[in-house]
DONUNU-445222 format. One line per 2 residues: number of its first residue (from 0); for each residue x, y, z of C-alpha. Coordinates in nm, 4 decimals. Last residue first. Layout:
N
NUM	X:Y:Z ~ ...
END
This chain:
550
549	-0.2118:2.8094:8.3402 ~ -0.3383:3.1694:8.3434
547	0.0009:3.2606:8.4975 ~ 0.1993:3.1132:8.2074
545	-0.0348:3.2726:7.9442 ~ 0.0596:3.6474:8.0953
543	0.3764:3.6059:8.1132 ~ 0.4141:3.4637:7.7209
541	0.1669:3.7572:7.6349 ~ 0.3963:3.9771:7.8052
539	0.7078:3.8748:7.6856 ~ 0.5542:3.8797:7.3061
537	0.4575:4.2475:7.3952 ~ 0.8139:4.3430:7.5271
535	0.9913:4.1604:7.2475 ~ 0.7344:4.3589:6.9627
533	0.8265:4.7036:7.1798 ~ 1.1931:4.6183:7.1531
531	1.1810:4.5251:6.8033 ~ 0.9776:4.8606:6.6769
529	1.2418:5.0394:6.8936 ~ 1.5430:4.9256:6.7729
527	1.3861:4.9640:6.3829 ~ 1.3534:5.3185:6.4785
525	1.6925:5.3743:6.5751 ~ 1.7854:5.2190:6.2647
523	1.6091:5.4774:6.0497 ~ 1.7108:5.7723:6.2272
521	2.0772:5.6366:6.1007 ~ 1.9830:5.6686:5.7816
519	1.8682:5.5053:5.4421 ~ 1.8720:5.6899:5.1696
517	2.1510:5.4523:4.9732 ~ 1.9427:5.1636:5.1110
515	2.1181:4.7943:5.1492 ~ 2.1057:4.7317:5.5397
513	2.0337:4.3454:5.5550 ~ 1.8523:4.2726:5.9246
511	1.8885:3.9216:6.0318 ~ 1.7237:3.7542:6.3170
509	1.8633:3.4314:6.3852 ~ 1.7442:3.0237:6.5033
507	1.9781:2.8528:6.6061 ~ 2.1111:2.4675:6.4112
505	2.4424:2.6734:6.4493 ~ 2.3182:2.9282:6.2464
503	1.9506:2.9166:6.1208 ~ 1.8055:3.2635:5.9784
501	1.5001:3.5022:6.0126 ~ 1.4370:3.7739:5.7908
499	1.3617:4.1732:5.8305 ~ 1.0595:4.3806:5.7895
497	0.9163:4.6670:5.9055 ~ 0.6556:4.8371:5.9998
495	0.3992:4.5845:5.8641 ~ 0.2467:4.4549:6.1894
493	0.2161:4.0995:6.0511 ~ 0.5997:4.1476:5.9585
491	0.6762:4.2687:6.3509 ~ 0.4788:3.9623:6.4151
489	0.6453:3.6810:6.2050 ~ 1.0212:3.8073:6.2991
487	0.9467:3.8252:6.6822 ~ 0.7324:3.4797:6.6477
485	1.1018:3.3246:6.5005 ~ 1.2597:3.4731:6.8043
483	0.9949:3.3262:7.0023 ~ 1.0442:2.9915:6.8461
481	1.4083:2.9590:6.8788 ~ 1.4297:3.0675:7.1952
479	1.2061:2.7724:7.3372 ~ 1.3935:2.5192:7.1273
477	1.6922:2.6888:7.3170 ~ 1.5369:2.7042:7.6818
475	1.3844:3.0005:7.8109 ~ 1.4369:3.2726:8.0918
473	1.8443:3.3015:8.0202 ~ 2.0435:3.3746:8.2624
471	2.1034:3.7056:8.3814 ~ 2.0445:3.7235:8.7915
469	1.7421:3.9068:8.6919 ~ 1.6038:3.6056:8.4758
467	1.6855:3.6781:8.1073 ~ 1.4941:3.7076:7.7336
465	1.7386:3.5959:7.5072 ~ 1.6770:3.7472:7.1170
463	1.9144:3.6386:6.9149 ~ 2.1175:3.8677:6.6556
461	2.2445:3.8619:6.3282 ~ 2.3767:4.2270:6.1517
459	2.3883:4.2058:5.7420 ~ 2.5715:4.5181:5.5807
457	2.9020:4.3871:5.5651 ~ 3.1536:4.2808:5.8895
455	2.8278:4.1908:6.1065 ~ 3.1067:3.8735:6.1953
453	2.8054:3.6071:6.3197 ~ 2.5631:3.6055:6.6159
451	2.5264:3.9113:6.8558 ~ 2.2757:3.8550:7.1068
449	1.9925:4.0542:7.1809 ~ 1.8666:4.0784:7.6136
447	2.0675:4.3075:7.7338 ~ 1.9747:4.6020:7.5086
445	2.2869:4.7982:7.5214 ~ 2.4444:4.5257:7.2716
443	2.1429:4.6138:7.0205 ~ 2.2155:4.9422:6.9903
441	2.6073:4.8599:6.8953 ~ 2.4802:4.6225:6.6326
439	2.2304:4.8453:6.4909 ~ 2.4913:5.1129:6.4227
437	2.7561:4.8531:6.2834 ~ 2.4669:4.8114:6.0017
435	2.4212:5.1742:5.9833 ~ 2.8274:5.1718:5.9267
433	2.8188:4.9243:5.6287 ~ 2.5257:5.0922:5.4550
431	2.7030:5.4195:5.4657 ~ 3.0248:5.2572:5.3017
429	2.8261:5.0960:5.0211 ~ 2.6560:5.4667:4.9806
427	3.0160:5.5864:4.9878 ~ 3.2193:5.3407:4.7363
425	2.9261:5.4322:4.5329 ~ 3.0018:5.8028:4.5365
423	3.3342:5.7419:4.4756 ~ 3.2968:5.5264:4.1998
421	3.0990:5.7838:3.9872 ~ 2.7268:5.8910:3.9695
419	2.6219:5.9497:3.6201 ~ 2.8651:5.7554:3.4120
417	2.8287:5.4635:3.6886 ~ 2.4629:5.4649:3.6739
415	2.4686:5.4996:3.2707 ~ 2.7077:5.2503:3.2277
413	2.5067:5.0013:3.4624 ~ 2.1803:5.0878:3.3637
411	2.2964:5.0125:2.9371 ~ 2.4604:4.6773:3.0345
409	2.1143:4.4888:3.0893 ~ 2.0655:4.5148:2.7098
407	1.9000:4.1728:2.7261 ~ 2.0270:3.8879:2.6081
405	1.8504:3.5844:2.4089 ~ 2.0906:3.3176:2.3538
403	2.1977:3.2457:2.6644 ~ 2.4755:3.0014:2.7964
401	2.7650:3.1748:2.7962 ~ 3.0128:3.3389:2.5917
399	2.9244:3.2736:2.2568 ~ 2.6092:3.4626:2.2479
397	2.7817:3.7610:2.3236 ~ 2.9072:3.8135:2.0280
395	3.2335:4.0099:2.0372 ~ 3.3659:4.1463:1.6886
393	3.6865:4.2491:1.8117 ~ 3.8702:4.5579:1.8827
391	3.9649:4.5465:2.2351 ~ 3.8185:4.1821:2.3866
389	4.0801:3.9975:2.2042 ~ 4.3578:4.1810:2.3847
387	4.5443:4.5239:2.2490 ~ 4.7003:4.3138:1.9446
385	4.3698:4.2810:1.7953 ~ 4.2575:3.9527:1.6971
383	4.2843:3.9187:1.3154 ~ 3.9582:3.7379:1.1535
381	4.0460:3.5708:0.8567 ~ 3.8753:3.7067:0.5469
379	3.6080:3.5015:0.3780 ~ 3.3833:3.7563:0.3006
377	3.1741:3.7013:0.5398 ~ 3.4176:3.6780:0.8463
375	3.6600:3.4484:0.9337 ~ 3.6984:3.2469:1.2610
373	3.9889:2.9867:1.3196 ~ 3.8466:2.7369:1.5780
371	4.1639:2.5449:1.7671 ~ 4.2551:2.1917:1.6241
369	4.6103:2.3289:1.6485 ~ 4.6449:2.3942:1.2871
367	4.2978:2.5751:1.1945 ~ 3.9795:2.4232:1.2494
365	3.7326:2.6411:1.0357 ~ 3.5084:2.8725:1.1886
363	3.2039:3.0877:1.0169 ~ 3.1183:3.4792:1.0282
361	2.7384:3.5088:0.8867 ~ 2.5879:3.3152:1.1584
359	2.2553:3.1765:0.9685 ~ 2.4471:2.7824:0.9996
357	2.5573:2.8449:1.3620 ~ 2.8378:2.8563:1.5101
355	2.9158:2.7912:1.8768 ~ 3.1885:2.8565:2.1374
353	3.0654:2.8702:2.5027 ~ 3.3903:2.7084:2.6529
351	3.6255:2.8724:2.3771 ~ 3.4860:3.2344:2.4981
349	3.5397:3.1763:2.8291 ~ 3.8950:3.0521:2.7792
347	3.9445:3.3416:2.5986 ~ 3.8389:3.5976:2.9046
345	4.1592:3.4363:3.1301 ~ 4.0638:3.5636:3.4680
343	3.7108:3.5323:3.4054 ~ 3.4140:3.7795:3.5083
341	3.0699:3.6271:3.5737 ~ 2.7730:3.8463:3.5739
339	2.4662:3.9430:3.6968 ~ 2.1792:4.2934:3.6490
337	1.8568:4.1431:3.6706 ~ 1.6821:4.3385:3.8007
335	1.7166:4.7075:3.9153 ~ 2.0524:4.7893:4.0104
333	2.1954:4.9676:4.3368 ~ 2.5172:4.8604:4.2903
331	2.4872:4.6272:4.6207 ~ 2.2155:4.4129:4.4630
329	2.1413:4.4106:4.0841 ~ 2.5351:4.5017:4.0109
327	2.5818:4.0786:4.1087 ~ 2.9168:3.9737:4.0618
325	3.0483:3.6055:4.0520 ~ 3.4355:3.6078:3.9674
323	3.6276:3.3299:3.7918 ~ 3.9932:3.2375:3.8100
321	4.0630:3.4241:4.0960 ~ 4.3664:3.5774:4.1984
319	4.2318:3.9256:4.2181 ~ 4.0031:3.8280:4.5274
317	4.2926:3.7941:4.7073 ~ 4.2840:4.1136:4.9298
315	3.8705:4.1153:4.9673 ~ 3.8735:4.3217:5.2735
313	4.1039:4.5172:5.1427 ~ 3.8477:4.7332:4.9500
311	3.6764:4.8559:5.2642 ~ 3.8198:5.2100:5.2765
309	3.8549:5.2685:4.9718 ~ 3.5241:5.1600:4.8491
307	3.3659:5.0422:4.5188 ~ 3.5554:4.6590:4.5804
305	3.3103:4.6418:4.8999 ~ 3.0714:4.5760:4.6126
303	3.1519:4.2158:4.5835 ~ 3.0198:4.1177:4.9126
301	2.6702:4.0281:4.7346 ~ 2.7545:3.8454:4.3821
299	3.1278:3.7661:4.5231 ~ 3.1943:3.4012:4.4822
297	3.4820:3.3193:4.3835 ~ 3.5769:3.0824:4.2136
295	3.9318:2.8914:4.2035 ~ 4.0329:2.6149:3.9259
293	4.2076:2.3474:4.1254 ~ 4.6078:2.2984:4.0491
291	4.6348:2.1756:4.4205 ~ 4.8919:2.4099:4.4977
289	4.7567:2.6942:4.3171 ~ 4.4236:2.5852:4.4650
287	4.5588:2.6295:4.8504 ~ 4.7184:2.9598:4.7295
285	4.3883:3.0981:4.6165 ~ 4.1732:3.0162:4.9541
283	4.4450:3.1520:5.1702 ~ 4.4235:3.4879:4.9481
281	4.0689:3.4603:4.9575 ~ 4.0038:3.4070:5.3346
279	3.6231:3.3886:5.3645 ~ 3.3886:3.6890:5.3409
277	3.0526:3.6561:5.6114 ~ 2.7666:3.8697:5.5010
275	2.5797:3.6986:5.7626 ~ 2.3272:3.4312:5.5619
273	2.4031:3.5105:5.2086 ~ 2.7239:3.4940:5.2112
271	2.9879:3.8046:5.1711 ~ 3.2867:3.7222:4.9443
269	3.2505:3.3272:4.9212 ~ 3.5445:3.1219:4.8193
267	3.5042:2.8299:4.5830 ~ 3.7641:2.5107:4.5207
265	3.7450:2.3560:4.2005 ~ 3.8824:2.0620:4.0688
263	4.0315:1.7831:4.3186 ~ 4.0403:1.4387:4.1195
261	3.9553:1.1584:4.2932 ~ 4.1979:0.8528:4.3415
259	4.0536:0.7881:4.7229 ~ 4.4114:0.9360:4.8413
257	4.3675:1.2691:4.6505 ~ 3.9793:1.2952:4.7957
255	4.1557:1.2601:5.1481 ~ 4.4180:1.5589:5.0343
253	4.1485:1.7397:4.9433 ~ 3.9487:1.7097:5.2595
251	4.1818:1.7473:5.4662 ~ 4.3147:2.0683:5.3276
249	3.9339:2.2128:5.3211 ~ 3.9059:2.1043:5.7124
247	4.2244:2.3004:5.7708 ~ 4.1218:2.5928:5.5677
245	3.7589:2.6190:5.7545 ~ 3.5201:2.8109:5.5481
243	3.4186:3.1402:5.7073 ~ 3.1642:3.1497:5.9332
241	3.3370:3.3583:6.1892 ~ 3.4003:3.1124:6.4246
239	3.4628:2.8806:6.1727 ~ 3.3390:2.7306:5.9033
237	3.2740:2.3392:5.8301 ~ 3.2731:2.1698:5.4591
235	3.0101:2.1385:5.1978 ~ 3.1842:1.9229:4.9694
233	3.0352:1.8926:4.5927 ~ 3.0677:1.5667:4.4456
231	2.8195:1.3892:4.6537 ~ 2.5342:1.6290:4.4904
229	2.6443:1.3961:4.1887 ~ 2.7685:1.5667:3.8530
227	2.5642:1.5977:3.5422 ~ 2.6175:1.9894:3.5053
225	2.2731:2.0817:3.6249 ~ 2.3740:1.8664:3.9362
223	2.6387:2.0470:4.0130 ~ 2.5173:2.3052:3.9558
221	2.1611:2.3506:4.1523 ~ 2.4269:2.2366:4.4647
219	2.6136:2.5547:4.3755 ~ 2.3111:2.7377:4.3802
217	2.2324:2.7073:4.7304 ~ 2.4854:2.9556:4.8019
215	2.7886:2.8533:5.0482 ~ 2.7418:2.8480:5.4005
213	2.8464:2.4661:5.4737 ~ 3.1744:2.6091:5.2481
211	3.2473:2.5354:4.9490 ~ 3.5103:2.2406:4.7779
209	3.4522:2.1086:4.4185 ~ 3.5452:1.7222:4.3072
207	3.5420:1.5569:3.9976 ~ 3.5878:1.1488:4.0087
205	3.2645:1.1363:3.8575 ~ 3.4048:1.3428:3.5654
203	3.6710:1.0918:3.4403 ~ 3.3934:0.8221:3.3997
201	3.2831:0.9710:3.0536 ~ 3.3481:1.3279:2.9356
199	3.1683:1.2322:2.6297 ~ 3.3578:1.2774:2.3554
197	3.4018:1.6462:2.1756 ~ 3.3168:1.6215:1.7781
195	3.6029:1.7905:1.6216 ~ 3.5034:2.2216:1.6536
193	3.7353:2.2270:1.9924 ~ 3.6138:2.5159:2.0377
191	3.3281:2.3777:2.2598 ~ 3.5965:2.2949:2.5531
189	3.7886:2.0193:2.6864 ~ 4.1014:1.9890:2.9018
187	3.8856:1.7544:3.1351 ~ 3.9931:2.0048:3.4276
185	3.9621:2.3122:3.2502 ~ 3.6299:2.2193:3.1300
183	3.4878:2.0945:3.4522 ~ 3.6036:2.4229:3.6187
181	3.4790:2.6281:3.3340 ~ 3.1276:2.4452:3.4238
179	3.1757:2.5778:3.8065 ~ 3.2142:2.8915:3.7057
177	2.9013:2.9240:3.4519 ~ 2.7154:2.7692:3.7486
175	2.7953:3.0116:4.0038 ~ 2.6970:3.2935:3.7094
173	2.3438:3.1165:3.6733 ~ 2.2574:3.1557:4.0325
171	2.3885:3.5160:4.0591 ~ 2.2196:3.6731:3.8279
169	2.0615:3.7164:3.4814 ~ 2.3741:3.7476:3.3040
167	2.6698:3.9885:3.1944 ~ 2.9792:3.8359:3.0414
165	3.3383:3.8069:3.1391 ~ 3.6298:3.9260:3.0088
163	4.0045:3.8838:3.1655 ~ 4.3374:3.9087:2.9638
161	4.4470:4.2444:3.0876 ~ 4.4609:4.1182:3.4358
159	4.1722:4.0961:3.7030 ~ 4.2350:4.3864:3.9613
157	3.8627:4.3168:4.0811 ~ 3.8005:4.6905:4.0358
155	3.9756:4.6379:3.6252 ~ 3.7436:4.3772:3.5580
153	3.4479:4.5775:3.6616 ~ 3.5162:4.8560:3.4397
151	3.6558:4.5837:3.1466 ~ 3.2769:4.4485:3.1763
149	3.1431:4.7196:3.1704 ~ 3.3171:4.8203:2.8464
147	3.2261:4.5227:2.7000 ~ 2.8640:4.6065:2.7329
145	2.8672:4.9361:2.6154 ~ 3.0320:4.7983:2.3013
143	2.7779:4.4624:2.2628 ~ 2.4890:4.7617:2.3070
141	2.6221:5.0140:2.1139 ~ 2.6787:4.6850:1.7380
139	2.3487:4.5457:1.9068 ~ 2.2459:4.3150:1.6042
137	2.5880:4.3122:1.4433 ~ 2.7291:4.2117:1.7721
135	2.5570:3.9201:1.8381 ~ 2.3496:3.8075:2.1309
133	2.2812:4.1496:2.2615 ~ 1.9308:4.1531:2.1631
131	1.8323:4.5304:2.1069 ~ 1.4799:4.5892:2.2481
129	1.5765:5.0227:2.1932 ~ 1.2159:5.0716:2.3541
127	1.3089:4.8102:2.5976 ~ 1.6616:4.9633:2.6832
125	1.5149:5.2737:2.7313 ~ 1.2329:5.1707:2.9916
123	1.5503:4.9517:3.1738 ~ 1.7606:5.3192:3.2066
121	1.4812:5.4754:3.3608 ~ 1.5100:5.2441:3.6716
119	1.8692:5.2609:3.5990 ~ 1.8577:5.6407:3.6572
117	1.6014:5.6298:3.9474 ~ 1.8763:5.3874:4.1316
115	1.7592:5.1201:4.2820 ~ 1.6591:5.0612:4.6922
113	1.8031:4.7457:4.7350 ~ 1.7250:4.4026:4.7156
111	2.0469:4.1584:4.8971 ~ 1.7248:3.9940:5.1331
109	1.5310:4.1960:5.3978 ~ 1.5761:4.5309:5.6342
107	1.2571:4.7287:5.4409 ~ 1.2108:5.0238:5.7139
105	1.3804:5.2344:5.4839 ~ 1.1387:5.1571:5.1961
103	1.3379:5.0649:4.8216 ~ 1.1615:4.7158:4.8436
101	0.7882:4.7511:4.9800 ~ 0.6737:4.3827:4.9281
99	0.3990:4.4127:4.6735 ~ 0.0081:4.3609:4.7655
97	-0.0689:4.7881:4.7900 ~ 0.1190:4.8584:4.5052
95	-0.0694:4.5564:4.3295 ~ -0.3739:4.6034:4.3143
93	-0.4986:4.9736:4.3785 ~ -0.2525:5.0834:4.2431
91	-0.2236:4.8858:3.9390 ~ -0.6127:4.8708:3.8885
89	-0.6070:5.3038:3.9158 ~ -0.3198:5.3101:3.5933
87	-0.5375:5.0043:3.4407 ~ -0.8455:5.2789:3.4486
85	-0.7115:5.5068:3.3569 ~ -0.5498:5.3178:3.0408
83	-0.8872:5.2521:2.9121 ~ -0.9901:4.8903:2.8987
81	-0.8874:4.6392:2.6405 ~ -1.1253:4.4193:2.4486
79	-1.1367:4.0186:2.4945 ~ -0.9979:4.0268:2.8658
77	-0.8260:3.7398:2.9123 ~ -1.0611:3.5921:3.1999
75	-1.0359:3.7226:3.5356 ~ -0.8462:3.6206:3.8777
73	-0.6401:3.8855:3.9808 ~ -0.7759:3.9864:4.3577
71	-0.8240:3.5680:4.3910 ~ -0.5188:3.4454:4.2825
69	-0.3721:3.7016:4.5450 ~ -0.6319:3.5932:4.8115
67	-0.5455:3.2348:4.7822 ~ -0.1428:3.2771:4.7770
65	-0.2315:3.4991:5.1144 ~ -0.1753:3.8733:5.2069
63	-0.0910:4.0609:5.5179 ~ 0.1217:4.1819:5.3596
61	0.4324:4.3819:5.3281 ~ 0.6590:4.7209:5.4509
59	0.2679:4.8940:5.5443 ~ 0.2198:5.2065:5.3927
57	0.3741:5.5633:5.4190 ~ 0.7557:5.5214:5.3916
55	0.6795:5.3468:5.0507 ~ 0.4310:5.5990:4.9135
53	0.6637:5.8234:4.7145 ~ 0.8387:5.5581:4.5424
51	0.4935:5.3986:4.3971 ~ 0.3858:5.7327:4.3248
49	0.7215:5.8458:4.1651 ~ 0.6762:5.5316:3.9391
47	0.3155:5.6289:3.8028 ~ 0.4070:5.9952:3.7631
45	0.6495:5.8893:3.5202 ~ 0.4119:5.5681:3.4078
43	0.1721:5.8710:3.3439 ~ 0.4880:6.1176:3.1320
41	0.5275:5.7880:2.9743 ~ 0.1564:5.7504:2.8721
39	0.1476:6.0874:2.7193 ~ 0.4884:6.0732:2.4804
37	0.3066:5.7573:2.3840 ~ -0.0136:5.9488:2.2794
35	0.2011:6.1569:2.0819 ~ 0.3835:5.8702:1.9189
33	0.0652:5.7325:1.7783 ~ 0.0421:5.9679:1.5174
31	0.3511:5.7786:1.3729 ~ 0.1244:5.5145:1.2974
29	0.0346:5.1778:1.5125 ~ -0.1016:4.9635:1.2626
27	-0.4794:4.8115:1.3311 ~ -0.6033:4.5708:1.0838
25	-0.9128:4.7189:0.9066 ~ -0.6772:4.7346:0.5797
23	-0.6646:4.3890:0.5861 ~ -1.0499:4.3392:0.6328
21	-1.0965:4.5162:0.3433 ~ -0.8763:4.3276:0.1725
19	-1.0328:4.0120:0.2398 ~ -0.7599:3.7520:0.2023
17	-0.9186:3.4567:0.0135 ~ -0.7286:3.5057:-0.2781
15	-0.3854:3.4313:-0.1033 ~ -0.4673:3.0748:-0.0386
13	-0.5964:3.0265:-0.4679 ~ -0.2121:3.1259:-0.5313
11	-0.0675:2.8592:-0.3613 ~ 0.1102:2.8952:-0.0093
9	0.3895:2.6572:0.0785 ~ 0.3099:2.3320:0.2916
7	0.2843:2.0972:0.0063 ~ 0.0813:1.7887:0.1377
5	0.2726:1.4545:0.1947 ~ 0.1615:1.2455:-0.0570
3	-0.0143:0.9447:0.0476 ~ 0.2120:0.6325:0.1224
1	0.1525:0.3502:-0.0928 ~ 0.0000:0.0000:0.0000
END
């Protein structure tokens, strides 16, 4: 029995007939009369954004709200005719200003989100009316050049060497992961430049092993199993009083993998964790991979910005060693989302890692004598690196070094922010943030009752709350502790005039307060003092007052 004919999926003649023209010319085209209306609606999304701004110090920092009463407040079927922009300027405040965590107020004390700049605020509405994809070069020819240029800024802070490049990402997460697959590369002496079909890494890359601390981001576990490796693979090891990774538990470790036949690759240092802003010993950290030939990351998307000051710069002495840098502009730059990156000590080797050509790419790669990728352009001309580095003059395409396609003009805030405002100035707002946090430590040790937990080196300050007996022990036992300090964090939230987070160290429960907020004050952290003290007080009364009733 025969096949039937596959039918011919081009148009025929008789398709294009049944167009109704009228109907085609019914089609609505925006016109270039339109451009006074939209001259209008940004002057209202203006006004919209300097209401949003203008109410945080006046409303509650968040909630209450629910998952259930969200879906509810915006369930509705796609609309099947729009409604008048009024009215969708009054929805949105009504709707969502009043239902959105209050990042940018000064009583907001939460995770690395800070108070962004109005410039890169604008910046993002101009870089989605430009919607330049910065994929290739010839489709963002300003946008590939601003880009680069950031990248050699923040290159240059890290004192990375004339060879380094790096890329600009969605954040944090994905730059961690980026490392941590140049690791695997370096260590299998493979990469995607190698245009002969690359073999399967095989058993070689279970014997892989990568070193962080029990602090570490949770991303790196994400990796490593993103990347095909077993969660085994990555060791979480101790810290030490300061919550910094233990060196002498890291030496063990390797030199116990080394005796089990495994194959040390990458060790990770983290420049301000997530948990208590804690910065582990990077030069230590660098000399111990030297030695061990391990590819070293660091891990700097919060801590990072210290590099913007003078006076706190030294705190990450070592930093410059590293073979790959996570930085994150989006939180102590100031940066609306997303604003990541990874910076690499040797930029090629990114570049060779990521390396792909496809068949509409108009400059093509031939294998030239050392099995390396030879590109040349459309005409056939070999492609001359220029002598100044092979990020200075070159067609860059961003494409190629990492793992997105699509890429959004992200660079365009962080030129403009830094054109605008300066180093200095940021190395100040980081600097201010660093003190108020020293502020709320020094109020808190007056207390009595707050303990200090962790280094409060950064911006984040931990503390316990230990209600005492008069003679000065404590009133309650840990598991006790743990869940008033936890109803402390739940019921100044409830309350809405602030908020801060609650943290496990040392299987303990934490308060943590993040100070990230260029207008934020030292007014400000007096207040917070006093909005914990009289939510401690009430909690110890209601605790009082239900112990007596029983």
């Amino acid at each position: 029995m025969s096949a039937s004919p596959r039918p011919d999926p081009r148009p025929r003649e008789s398709d294009l007939s049944d167009l109704d023209p009228a109907a085609e010319a019914a089609r609505p085209v925006e016109s270039d009369d339109g451009f006074d209306q939209m001259r209008q609606t940004g002057y209202a999304f203006v006004d919209l954004i300097l209401d949003y701004f203008k109410g945080l110090e006046g409303r509650r920092v968040y909630g209450p709200v629910s998952p259930m009463g969200m879906d509810d407040l915006f369930a509705e079927d796609l609309p099947e005719d729009g409604c008048s922009f009024q009215d969708l300027v009054q929805e949105t405040r009504a709707k969502v200003f009043s239902n959105t965590m209050a990042i940018g107020s000064r009583r907001y004390f939460g995770m690395m989100n800070p108070s962004p700049l109005p410039v890169a605020v604008l910046a993002d509405a101009l870089t989605s009316a430009m919607n330049q994809n910065v994929a290739s070069w010839r489709h963002a020819p300003a946008g590939t050049a601003i880009e680069k240029r950031v990248i050699r800024w923040l290159c240059d802070l890290f004192g990375l060497p004339d060879t380094s490049f790096g890329t600009l990402i969605d954040g944090g997460s994905l730059a961690n992961i980026t490392g941590l697959k140049l690791a695997i590369n370096r260590s299998l002496g493979r990469h995607l430049s190698q245009l002969d079909d690359i073999a399967p890494p095989g058993p070689e890359i279970a014997k892989l092993t990568f070193y962080v601390s029990d602090q570490g981001h949770y991303s790196f576990t994400k990796a490593v199993d993103l990347l095909g490796l077993g969660v085994g693979q990555l060791r979480k090891l101790p810290t030490d009083d300061l919550y910094r990774i233990d060196l002498a538990a890291l030496e063990a470790a390797i030199e116990q993998d080394l005796a089990d036949d495994l194959v040390p690759c990458c060790i990770i240092g983290i420049a301000g964790t997530t948990n208590t802003g804690s910065i582990d010993k990077l030069a230590e950290l660098a000399t111990i991979a030297r030695r061990h030939k391990c590819w070293y990351h660091v891990d700097a998307a919060y801590g990072g910005a210290v590099i913007l000051s003078d006076r706190y710069r030294p705190m990450l002495q070592g930093i410059e060693e590293a073979d790959s840098i996570t930085v994150d502009p989006h939180k102590w730059f100031y940066m609306p989302f997303s604003a990541g990156g990874i910076l690499v000590r040797e930029g090629d080797f990114l570049r060779q890692s990521f390396l792909v050509h496809p068949e509409y790419y108009m400059q093509k790669a031939k294998a030239g004598e050392d099995g390396e990728a030879v590109e040349f352009d459309a005409f056939g001309r070999r492609i001359i690196p220029d002598p100044r580095g092979f990020h200075m003059g070159d067609t860059v395409n961003f494409f190629q070094y990492g793992v997105a396609g699509s890429r959004r003009f992200n660079a365009l805030k962080i030129w403009m922010s830094l054109k605008l405002v300066g180093r200095s100035q940021f190395g100040a707002w980081v600097e201010n943030d660093i003190y108020l946090a020293k502020v709320l430590a020094a109020l808190l040790r007056r207390e009595g009752d707050f303990e200090l937990l962790g280094p409060n080196t950064l911006g984040v300050c931990n503390f316990r709350w230990v209600p005492r007996n008069p003679d000065g022990s404590p009133r309650f036992e840990s598991q006790d502790l743990d869940r008033l300090n936890r109803r402390l964090q739940e019921q100044v939230e409830r309350e809405g005039d602030a908020w801060f987070s609650y943290t496990v160290l040392r299987d303990r429960t934490a308060l943590r307060v993040n100070v990230e907020n260029r207008r934020m004050r030292r007014e400000h952290i007096e207040r917070l003092v006093r909005v914990i003290r009289r939510t401690a007080d009430g909690i110890l009364q209601a605790e009082d007052s239900a112990t007596n009733q029983c």
